[in-house]
N, C-alpha and C positions, 0 to 999 in steps of 0.2 A: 504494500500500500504506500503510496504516498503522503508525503508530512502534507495537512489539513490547517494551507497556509489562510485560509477563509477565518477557520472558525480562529487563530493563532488573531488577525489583525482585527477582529472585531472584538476581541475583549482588550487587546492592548491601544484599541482606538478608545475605550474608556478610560483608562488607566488602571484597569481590575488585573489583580495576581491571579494565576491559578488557583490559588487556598478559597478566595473571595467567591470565583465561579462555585467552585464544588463545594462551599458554605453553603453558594443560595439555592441548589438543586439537590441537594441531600447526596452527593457523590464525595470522593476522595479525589486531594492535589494529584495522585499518583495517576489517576484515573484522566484527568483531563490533560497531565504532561503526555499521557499514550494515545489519548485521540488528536493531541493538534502534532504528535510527530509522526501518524499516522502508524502507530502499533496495533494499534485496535480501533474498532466505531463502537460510540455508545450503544446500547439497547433503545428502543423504540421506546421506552420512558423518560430513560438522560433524554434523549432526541427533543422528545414534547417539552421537557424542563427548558435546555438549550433554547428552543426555537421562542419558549413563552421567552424567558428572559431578556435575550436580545433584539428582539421584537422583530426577527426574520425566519423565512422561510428556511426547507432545509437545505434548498439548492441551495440558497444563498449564504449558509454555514457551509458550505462543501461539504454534503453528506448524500447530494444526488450527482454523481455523474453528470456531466453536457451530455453523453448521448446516452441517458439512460432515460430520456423523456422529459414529460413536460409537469410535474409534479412542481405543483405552486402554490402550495398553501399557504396560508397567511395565519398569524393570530386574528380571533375574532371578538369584535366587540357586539355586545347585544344591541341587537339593531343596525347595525352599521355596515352589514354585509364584514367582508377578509379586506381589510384595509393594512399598511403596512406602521410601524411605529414610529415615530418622528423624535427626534433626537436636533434639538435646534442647533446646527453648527456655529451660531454666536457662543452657545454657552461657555465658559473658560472650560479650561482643563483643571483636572484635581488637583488641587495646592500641595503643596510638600512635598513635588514632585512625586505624587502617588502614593508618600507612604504613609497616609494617616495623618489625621490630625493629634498632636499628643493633649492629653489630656483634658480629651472631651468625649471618652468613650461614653461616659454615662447619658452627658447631656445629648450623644447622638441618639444612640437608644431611647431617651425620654420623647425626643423630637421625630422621631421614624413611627413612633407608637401613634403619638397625635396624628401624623400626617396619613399614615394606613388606618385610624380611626374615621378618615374624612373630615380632618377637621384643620380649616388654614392655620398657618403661623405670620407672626411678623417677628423678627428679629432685630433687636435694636440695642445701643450700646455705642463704648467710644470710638472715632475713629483707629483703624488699625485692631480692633481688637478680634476681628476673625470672625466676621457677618458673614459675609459673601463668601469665606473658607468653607463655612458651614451650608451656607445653602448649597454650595457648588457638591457638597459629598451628599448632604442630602438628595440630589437630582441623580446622581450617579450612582446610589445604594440599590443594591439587587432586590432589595426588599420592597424599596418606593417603587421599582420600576415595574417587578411583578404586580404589585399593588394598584397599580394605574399605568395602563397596559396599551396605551395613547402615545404616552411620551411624554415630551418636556417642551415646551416653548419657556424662551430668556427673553426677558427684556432689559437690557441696563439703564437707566435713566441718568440720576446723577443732577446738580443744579438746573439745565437747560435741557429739558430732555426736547427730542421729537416725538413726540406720542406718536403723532401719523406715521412715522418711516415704520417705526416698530410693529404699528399695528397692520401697516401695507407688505412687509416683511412675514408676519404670522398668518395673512392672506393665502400668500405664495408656498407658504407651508403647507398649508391644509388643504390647497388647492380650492379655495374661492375663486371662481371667475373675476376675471377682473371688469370693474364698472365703465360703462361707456362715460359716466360725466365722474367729475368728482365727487367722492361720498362725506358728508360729515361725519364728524366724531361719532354721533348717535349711529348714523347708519351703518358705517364700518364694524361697530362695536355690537350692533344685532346682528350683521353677516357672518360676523365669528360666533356668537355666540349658536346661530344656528348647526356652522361646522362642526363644531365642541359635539353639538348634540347630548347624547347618553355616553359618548366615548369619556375614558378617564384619564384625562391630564394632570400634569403637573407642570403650572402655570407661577414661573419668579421674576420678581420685579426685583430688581436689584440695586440699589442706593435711590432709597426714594429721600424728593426733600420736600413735595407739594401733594398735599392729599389729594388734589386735581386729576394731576399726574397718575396718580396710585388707583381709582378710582376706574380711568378708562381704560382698565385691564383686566376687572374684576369680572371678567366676561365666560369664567367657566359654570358647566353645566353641573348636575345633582351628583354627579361620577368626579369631578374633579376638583382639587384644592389648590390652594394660593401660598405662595411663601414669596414675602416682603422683607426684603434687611433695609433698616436706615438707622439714621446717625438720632433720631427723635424720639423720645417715648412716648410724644402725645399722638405722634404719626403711627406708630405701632399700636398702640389702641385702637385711634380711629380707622385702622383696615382690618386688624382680627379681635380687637373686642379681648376676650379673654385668652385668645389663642396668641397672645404678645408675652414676646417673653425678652430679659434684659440680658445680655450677654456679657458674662464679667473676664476680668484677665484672668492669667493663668497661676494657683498655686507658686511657691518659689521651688518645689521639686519638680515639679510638671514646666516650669520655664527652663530649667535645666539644662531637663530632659530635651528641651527644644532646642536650644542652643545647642547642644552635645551633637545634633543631627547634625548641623553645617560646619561647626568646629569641635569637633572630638578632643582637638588634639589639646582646648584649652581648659575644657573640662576634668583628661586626664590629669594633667601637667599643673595645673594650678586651681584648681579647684574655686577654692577661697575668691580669686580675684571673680572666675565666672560666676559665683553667687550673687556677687556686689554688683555686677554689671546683670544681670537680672532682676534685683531691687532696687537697683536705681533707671531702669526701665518700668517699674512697676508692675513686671510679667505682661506684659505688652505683646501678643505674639508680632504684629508686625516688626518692631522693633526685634525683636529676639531674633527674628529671621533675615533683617537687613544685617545687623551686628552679627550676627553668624556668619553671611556671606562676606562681609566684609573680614574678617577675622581669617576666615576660610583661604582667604588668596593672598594674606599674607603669612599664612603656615604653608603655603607650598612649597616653599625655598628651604625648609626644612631648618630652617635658623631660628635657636631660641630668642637672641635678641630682635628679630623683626616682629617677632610676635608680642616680645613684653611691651616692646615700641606702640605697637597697634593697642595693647590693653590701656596703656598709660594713654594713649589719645583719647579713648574712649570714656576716661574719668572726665572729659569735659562736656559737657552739656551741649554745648554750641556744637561740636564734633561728633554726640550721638543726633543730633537734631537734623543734621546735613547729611551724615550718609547714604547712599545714593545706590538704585540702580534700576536699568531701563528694563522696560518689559514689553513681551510682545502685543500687539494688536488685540489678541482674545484676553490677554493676561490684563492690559492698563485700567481699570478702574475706570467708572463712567465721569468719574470727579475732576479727571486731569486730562489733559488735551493732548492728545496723542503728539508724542517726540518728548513729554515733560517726564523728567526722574520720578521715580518714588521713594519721597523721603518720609521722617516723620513731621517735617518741616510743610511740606508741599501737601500730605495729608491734612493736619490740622488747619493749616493756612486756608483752606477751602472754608472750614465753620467759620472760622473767623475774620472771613471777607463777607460772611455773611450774617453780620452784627452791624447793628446802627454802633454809631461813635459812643455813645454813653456806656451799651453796654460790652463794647473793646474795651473801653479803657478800665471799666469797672472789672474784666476779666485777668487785665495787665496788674493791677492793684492787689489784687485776690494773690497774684505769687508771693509776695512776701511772708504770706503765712507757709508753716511747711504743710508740703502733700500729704495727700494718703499714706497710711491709712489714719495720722492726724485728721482731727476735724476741728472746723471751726464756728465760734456761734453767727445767727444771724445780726445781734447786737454788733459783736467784733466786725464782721464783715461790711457792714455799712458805715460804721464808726470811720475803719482803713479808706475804703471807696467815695465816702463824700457822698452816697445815689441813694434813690429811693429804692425799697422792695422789688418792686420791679423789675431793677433792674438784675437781680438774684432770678428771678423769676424768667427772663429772658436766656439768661444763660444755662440755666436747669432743661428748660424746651428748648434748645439748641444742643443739646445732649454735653456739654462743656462743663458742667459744675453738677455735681451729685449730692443728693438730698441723705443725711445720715441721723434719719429719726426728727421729730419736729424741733423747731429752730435749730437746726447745723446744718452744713454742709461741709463736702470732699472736692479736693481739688487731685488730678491724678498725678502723679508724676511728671508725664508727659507732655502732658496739660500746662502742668506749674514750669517747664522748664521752656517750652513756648512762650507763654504770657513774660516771663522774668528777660527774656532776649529782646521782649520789644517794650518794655516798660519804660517810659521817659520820666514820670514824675517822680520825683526824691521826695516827697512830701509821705509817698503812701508809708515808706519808712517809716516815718518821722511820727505819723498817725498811728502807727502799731507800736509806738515806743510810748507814746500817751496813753492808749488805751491802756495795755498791759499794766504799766505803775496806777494807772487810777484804779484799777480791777485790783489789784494785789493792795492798795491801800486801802479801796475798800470793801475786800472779803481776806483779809491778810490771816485773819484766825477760823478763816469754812474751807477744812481739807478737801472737800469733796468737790467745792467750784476752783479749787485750784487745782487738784489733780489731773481734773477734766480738759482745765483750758495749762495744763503746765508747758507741754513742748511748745506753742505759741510763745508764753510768757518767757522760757528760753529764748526764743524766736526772737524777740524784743530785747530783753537785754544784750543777745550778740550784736545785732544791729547799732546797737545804742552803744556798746564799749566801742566798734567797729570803725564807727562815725562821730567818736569825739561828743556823742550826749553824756559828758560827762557827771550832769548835775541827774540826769536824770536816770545815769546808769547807777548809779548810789542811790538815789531813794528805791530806786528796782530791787536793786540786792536788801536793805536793811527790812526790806517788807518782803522777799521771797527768801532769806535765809531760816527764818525761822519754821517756816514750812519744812524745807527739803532736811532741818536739823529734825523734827518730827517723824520722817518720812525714812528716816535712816540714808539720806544719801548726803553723806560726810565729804566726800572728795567736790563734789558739784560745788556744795558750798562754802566751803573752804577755797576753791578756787576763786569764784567770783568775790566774796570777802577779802581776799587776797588782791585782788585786781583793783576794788573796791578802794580799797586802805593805799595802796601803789599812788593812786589817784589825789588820791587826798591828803596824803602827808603831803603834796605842791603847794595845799592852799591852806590859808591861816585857820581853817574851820577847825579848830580843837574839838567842839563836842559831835561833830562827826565820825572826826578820826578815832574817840575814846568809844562809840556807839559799835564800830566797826570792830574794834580791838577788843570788846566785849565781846562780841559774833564769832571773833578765830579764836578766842578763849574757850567760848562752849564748844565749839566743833571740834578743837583740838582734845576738851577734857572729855567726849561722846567716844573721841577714838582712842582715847587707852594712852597719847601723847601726854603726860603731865609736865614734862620741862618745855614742851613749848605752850602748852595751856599757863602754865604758874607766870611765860614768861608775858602772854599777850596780857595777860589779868592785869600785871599788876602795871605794865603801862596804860592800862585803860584805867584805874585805881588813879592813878597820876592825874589824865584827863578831866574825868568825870567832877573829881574833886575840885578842882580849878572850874569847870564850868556849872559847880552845883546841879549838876542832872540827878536830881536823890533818888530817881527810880532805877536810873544806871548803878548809881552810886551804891544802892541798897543789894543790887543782884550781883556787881561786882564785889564785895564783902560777903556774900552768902556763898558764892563759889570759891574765891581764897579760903574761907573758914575751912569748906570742906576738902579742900587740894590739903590746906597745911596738916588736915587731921586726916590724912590718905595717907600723906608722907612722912607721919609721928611728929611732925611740930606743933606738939601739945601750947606751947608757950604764944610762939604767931597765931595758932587758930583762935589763943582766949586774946588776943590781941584785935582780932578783925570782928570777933563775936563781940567785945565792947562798943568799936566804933562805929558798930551795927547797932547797938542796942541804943546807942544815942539817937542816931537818926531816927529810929521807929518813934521812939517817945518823944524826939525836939518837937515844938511849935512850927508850925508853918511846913511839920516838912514835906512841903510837893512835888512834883517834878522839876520846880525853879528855872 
């Protein structure tokens, strides 16, 4: 027998393995490697599985001889007479170069289920995060396609679609005669829907941004279902209602895993650094997969420094942001104009051409807080932005800012390293430097509102040491040290304390600098240090007393007492315990 070069190029014209065929027909890999090399022919069962699946006859699997006659079966739809299967040659090919999407098995499964239920999806989510990955495996699953035994017609839409070309295009498919005059939108859209008939399609609009748009598609019949990806959640509602589902990034072991497919060799070799370049993508699969390929061409050479070179570019933002590369005609995204890169630059850049000015800038604003999975309140966030609600509200439905439980919100990584590369105003700083010390002075003793809003409130103080707020990186620290001394995080605030006091011994504020030296005193006495705690005390002892702060004064004398009686200085401790016992019982004595 000859090798069964027919049945060989229609499954690898999908991108299906052998394992995948003989999954969806109850056969064995071994089984279909000896019918396409022409070892054996299936049984008249495989035959009917084969011929459902592919949606061709058998001659047209090479399983009938040319001169063995004229044997022409077709799969059969009810009512439709033996029609052949259509397979839109728009649609892209399977992403990952065919081998799976990692770590979406489940959500595939969940989405195959709906879909063989008869019931549409819309898929929706950030840019890059593997919408169109997903619809495209979903059209190409042996499961969808037995299930709806028609085909698949694509449409990609994108800002500026052609509804007419698309819909004069799925004409030609289904073989609608063509109209002597022009047809309207309405008319075109019931000549298809008549085509459709009781046959069972499966019918994808693919980056939708106008419900308009998404609407004059909606044209299959009781047998067939719809899958929508767009960048919108209100778009995804308004097409499938409950069948909208939000599509999130990837796990940090499942982004890995992803990276490890285009650069193995970084994930061997340095581990550590491919995790960080994963989290600092935000498990982003586009990202994961442009950084892979780019990673990938710089391991060819087989030299460890070109590659530590290429990781170390990649700590920069601006340099994950621009990586590049072209794609072909079925592969470019309906968002970018064919000959333009695919970055995550030129991705994003599309939402955010598509923002009135208020809410651009209210998005540029919003980076200085940090990303995900940080969140920040809606108080904070208008405080930084200077905007009404709204304008949070604009950027939530333009799929750009994520809602994290009532009053918060998420910014993604991706997201925040975009908006920070076009940010012009130095104020939004300056606003998060104010917010933060008013918040911390005044909820400085509610663990629970500071815990919430704490990597923010770090957020602010870096900023503020960063950029010379020097009055206001001090009152930051003397109202957030006493938190994080609570909190047991000793080193944080001993730092900033430290940086704090650095600061201030420049200027003549003596009951500052005694306030401060109180602060490295406790953190030092919390960490088991008592020669530098005895040593901060007792220059703040110095201070305090000189500027009459008897509240300081009172708590620096209760911590020497108990340092000198840690350390057996029975005699100092009754020394500090008198000069305490004055102050409680003197007249007047307040915090002066």
């Amino acid at each position: 027998m000859k090798p069964n070069l027919r049945l060989r190029h229609e499954r690898e014209m999908r991108g299906w393995s052998q394992a995948r065929v003989a999954e969806a027909i109850g056969s064995s890999e071994k089984n279909v490697s000896r019918w396409e090399r022409g070892v054996s022919s299936p049984q008249p069962y495989y035959r009917e599985r084969l011929c459902q699946l592919f949606g061709k006859s058998a001659r047209e699997l090479g399983f009938v001889e040319e001169a063995g006659g004229g044997l022409q079966e077709r799969e059969t739809s009810p009512g439709q007479g033996r029609q052949e299967r259509v397979l839109d040659p728009t649609m892209p090919p399977l992403p990952n170069e065919g081998r799976g999407l990692v770590g979406r098995e489940t959500l595939l499964g969940e989405l195959t289920a709906q879909l063989c239920a008869g019931r549409s999806l819309a898929l929706c989510g950030l840019p890059g995060v593997g919408k169109t990955a997903l619809a495209v495996t979903l059209a190409h699953d042996p499961r969808v396609l037995a299930r709806f035994e028609a085909g698949v017609l694509w449409a990609g839409l994108g800002p500026r679609p052609n509804v007419l070309e698309h819909l004069r295009r799925w004409e030609q498919l289904l073989g609608v005669p063509p109209a002597t005059g022009e047809l309207s939108l309405e008319a075109r859209a019931r000549a298809l829907r008549t085509a459709i008939g009781q046959r069972g399609f499966v019918l994808v609009i693919d980056d939708v941004w106008e419900l308009e748009a998404a609407l004059a598609f909606k044209i299959g019949g009781p047998r067939s279902v719809l899958i929508a990806t767009t960048r919108f959640p209100r778009l995804a509602l308004a097409i499938a209602g409950e069948g909208a589902r939000t599509i999130h990034e990837l796990e940090s072991a499942d982004g890995l895993a992803l990276l490890a497919q285009w650069a193995p060799e970084v994930v061997a070799h340095d581990r550590r650094a491919a995790l960080s370049l994963v989290e600092e993508v935000g498990g982003l699969p586009l990202a994961l997969t442009l950084l892979g390929k780019y990673l990938q061409s710089q391991a060819h050479s087989g030299q460890p420094r070109r590659l530590q070179a290429a990781l170390a570019r990649l700590r920069s933002s601006h340099q994950r942001l621009h990586v590049s590369e072209m794609r072909g005609p079925l592969e470019q995204p309906p968002h970018l104009a064919w000959g333009t890169p695919l970055s995550l630059q030129s991705a994003i850049a599309v939402s955010d051409q598509q923002l009135d000015e208020q809410a651009r800038e209210v998005l540029r604003a919003l980076s200085v807080f940090p990303p995900k999975p940080n969140s920040f309140s809606e108080e904070a966030a208008l405080a930084v932005a200077q905007a009404p609600p709204e304008a949070l509200d604009a950027l939530v439905d333009a799929g750009l800012l994520e809602s994290s439980g009532a009053g918060r919100y998420l910014l993604h990584q991706t997201i925040a390293d975009y908006a920070s590369a076009h940010l012009r105003d130095p104020q939004a700083g300056e606003r998060l430097v104010a917010y933060v010390t008013g918040l911390l002075e005044r909820h400085g003793n509610d663990d629970a509102a500071l815990e919430l809003e704490s990597r923010n409130i770090v957020a602010g103080l870096q900023y503020a040491f960063e950029n010379g707020r020097h009055a206001r990186f001090i009152r930051g620290v003397l109202a957030f040290a006493p938190f994080l001394r609570r909190r047991g995080f000793y080193d944080l605030a001993r730092l900033y304390l430290q940086r704090a006091y650095q600061i201030a011994i420049w200027s003549s504020d003596a009951a500052t600098q005694g306030r401060l030296l109180l602060g490295l005193g406790e953190v030092a006495l919390r960490q088991g240090d008592l020669k530098a705690a005895g040593g901060y005390l007792r220059e703040a002892l110095v201070l305090v007393r000189e500027g009459r702060l008897r509240r300081e004064w009172r708590r620096v004398l209760r911590l020497l007492r108990y340092l000198a009686w840690r350390q057996g200085e029975v005699e100092r401790a009754a020394d500090y315990g008198r000069e305490l016992a004055v102050l409680v019982t003197e007249e007047g004595g307040g915090d002066g």
